[in-house]
MISEGU-248876 format. One line per 10 residues: their letters; for each residue x, y, z of C-alpha. Coordinates in steps of 0.2 Angstrom, whole numbers, plus 2048, in hexadecimal, padded with zeros to 3 digits. Layout:
A	X:Y:Z; ... .
//
This chain:
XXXXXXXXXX	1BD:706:927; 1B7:704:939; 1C5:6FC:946; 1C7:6ED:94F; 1C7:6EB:960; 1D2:6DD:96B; 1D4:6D6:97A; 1E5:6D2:980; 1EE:6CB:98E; 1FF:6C2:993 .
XXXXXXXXXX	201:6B6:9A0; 20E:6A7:9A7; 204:698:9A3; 206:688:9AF; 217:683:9A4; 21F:693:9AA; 21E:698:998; 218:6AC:993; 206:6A9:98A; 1FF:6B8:97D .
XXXXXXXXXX	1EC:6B5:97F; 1E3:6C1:971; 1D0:6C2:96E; 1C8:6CD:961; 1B8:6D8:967; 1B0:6DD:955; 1B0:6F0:950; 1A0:6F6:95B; 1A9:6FF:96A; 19B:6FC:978 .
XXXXXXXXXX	19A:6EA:973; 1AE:6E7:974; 1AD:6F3:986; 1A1:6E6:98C; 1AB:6D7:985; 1BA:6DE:98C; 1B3:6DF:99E; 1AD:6CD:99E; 1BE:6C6:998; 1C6:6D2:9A6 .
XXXXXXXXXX	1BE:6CB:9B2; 1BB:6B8:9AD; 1C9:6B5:9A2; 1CC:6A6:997; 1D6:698:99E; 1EB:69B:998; 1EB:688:994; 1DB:681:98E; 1D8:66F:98F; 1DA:667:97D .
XXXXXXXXXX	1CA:65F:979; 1CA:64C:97C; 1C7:641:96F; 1B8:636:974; 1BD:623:97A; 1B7:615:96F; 1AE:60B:974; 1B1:5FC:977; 1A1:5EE:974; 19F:5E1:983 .
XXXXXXXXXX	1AB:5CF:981; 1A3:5BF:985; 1AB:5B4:98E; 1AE:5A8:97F; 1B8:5B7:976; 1C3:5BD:987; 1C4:5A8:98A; 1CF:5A6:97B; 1D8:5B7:97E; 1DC:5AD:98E .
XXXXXXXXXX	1E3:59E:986; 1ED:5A4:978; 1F4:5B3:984; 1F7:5AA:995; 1F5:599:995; 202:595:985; 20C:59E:98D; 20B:597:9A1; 206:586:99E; 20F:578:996 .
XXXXXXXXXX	20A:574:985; 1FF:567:989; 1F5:56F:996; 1F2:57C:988; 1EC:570:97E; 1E2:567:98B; 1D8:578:991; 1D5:57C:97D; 1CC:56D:97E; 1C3:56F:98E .
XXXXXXXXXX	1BD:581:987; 1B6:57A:978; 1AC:56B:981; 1A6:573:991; 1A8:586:98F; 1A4:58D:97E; 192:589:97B; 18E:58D:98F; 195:59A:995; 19C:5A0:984 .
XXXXXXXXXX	18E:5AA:97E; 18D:5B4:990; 193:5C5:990; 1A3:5C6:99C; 19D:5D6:9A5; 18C:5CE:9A9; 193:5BE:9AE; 18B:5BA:9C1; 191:5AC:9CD; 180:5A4:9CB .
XXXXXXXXXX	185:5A2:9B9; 194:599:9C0; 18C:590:9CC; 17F:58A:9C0; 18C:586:9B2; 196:57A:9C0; 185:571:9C5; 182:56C:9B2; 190:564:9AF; 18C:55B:9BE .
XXXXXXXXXX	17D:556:9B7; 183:551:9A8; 190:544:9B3; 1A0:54F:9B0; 1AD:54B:9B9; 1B0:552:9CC; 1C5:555:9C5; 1C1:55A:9B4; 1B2:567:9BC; 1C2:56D:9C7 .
XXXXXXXXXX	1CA:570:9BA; 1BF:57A:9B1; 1B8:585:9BE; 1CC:586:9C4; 1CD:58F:9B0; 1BF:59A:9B1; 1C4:5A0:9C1; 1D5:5A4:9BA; 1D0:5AD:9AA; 1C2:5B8:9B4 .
XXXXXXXXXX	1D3:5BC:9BE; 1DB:5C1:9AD; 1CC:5CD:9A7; 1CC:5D4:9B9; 1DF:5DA:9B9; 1DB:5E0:9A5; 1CB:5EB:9AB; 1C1:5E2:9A2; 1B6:5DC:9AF; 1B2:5E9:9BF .
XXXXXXXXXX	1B1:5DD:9CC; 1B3:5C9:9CE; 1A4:5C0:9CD; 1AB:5B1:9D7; 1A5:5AE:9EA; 1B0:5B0:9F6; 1B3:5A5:A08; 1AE:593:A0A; 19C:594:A01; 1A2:59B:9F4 .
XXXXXXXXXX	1B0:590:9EF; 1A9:588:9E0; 1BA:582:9DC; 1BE:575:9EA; 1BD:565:9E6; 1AF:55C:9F0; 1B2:550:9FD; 1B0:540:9F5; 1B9:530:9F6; 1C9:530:9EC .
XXXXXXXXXX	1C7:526:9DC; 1D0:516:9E2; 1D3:505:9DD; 1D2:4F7:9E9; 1E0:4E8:9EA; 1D6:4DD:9E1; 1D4:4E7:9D1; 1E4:4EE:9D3; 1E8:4DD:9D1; 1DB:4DA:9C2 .
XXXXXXXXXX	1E3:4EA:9B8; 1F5:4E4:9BA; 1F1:4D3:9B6; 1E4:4DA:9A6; 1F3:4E7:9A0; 1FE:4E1:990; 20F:4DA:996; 21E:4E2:993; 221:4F5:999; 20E:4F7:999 .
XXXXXXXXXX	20C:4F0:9AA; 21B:4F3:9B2; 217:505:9B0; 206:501:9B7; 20E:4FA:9C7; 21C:508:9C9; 20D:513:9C8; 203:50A:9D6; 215:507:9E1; 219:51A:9E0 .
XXXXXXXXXX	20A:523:9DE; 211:52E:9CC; 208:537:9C0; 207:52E:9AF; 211:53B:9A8; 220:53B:9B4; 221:529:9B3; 222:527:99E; 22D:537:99F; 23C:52D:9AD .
XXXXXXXXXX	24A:528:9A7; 255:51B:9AE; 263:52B:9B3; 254:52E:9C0; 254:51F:9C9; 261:521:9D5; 269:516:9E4; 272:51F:9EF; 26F:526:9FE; 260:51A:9FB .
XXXXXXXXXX	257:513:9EC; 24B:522:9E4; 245:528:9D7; 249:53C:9D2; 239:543:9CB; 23D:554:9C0; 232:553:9B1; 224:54D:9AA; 21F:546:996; 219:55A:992 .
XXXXXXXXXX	227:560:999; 229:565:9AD; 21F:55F:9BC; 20F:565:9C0; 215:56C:9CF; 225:574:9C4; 231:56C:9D4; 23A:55F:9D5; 237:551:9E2; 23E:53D:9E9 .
XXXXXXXXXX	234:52F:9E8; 23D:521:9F4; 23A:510:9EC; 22F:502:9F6; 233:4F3:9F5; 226:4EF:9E9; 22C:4FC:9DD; 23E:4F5:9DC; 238:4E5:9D8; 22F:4EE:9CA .
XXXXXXXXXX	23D:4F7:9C3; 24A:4E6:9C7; 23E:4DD:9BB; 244:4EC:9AB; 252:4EB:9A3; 25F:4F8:9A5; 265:505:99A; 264:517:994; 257:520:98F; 248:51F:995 .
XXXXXXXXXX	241:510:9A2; 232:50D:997; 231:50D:983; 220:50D:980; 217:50C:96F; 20E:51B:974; 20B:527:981; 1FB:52A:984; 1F2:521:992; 1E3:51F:989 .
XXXXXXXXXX	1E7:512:981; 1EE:505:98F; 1DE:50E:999; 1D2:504:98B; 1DC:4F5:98B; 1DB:4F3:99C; 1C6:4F7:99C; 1C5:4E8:98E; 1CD:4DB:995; 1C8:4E0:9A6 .
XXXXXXXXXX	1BA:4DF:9B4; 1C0:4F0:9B9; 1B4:4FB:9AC; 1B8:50B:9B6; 1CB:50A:9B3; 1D6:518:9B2; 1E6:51B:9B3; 1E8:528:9C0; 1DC:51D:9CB; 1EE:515:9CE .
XXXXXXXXXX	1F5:523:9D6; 1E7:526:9E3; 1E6:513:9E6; 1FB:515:9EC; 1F4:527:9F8; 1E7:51F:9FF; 1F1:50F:A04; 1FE:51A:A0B; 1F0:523:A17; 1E8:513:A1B .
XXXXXXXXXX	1F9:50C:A20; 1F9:519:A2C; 209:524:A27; 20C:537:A25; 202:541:A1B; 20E:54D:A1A; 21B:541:A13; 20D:53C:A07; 20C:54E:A02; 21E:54D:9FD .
XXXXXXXXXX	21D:53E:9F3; 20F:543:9E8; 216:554:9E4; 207:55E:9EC; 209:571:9EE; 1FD:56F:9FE; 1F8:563:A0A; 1E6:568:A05; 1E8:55F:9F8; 1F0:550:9FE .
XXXXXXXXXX	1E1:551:A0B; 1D5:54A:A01; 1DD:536:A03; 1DC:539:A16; 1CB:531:A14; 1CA:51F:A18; 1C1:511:A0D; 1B3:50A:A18; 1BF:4F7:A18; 1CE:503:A21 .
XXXXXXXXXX	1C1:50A:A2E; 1B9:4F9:A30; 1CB:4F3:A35; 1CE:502:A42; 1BE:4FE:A4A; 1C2:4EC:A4B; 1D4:4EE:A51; 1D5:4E9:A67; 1D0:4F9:A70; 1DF:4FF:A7C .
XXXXXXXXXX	1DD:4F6:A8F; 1D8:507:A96; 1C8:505:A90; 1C7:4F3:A8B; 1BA:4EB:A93; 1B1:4FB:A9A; 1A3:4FA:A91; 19E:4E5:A95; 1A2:4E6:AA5; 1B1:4DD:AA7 .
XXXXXXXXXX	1BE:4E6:AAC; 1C3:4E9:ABC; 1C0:4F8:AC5; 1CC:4FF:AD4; 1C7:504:AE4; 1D2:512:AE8; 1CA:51A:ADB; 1BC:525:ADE; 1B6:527:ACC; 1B6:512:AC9 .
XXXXXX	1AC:511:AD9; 1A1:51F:AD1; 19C:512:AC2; 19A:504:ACD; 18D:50A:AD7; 181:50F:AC8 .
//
């Protein structure tokens, strides 16, 4: 029986522990001499590497499969029940049978871009298109911070900032069909919750949800906004609404008790929203029109935006910016209004000019 030749060798191994390495060299003994010179002088590693099992791989999402990932992992669960239900529904309408079938990976700005100028098209709405690109900004957001995406694919800086609501003229109604929906609107609770909206510029929400514990009189008559009908403000802060004039003749004209101020049949504005359009000239009605009707008549009066800010429950003034601009009646009457006496009269001729000064003399003499 021939023998067997062996290599051995022991070594301390990177965990301080005394490793027995042993290789066997077969019988012929120039054959194990040469093996045993290699291993000498290249010998195997004392801890070899243990052999990685290969990742899975993992197919593509679309954005319609990491969209509901999105709403059933985030948004139930930082949104208000109703807001979850209401960006459900706007995936369904707007999202799944656009930019549903796209692969997440591959989806562009361009994409985006070309998405938001369809809606358009179609005559979607400039909040509810807001609203949208505010949700698929947030969920590329989510896949970012998950790895599922590399990079963003959403511009940057002022070009690229597909989410700003454009500068159009606040959705407002004037006096006189402020005026026609009151007059249109059942009576009862019904339109008294109409003109409390129009007086004090609340969300629908807020205004169903007061109760009459929030209408307060001391250091001066107020209103304590703290929640709204699905649950807590938009802005999750509570705010003071000091009461015009207007608005406590609205609330003197209810009758006092606990509970809530206004029992209504239902909660929905949809509903006082389509009476109001069938009795009514005013076809474009919607409830929220009352609440930038009561911004823009503050701006127009000429008061702070800042205060305004405050009153509306804005988390910027950005926001609040958009009633800064003026219906074309409002800047009709700031043109009209008597020009101050420095310059009155300047331009016809008529005012009077003195002669100690040298620049008056200047525009005499042209």
């Amino acid at each position: 029986m021939s023998p067997v030749y062996y290599w051995r060798r022991k070594t301390k191994g990177r965990d301080g522990k005394l490793h027995d390495q042993r290789r066997a060299l077969g019988s012929d003994y120039s054959e194990a001499v040469a093996e045993y010179e290699r291993l000498r002088l290249n010998p195997p590693p004392i801890d070899p590497e243990p052999m990685r099992e290969p990742e899975p791989v993992v197919p593509p999402l679309s954005v319609a499969s990491f969209y509901r990932r999105w709403l059933r992992d985030y948004v139930r669960s930082m949104r208000t029940k109703r807001q979850h239900q209401q960006a459900r529904q706007r995936f369904r309408d707007y999202v799944l049978r656009s930019l549903g079938p796209k692969l997440l990976t591959s989806l562009t700005s361009d994409d985006i871009r070309g998405w938001n100028a369809a809606m358009e098209a179609r005559g979607v709405g400039v909040a509810l298109r807001h609203r949208l690109l505010e949700d698929v900004r947030c969920m590329l957001g989510r896949a970012l911070k998950a790895k599922v995406i590399a990079e963003m694919p959403w511009e940057t800086g002022k070009s690229g900032n597909m989410h700003r609501i454009p500068e159009t003229d606040p959705d407002r109604l004037t006096d006189v069909e402020v005026a026609a929906v009151l007059n249109s609107a059942p009576e009862g609770p019904w339109r008294s919750l109409l003109a409390l909206l129009v007086t004090t510029g609340m969300r629908w929400g807020e205004a169903v949800a007061l109760e009459w514990a929030d209408v307060r009189q001391t250091p001066h008559p107020h209103l304590v906004i703290s929640k709204s009908i699905a649950g807590p403000t938009k802005s999750k802060k509570l705010r003071r609404i000091p009461l015009s004039l207007e608005a406590q003749t609205v609330l003197d004209g209810l009758e006092r008790g606990t509970g809530r101020v206004f029992r209504l049949s239902t909660e929905d504005p949809s509903w006082i929203r389509r009476t109001v359009r069938r009795r009514c000239w005013v076809k474009a009605f919607h409830v929220h029109q009352l609440r930038h009707t009561y911004a823009c008549r503050w701006i127009e009066a000429g008061k702070s935006l800042a205060a305004l800010q405050q009153l509306l429950g804005h988390a910027s003034v950005v926001t609040t910016q958009r009633y800064a601009k003026l219906s074309d009646e409002a800047v009709a009457a700031e043109v009209l209004k008597p020009a101050p006496g420095a310059i009155r009269g300047t331009v016809s001729g008529t005012a009077t000019v003195p002669e100690s000064s040298g620049a008056r003399k200047s525009l005499r003499n042209w």
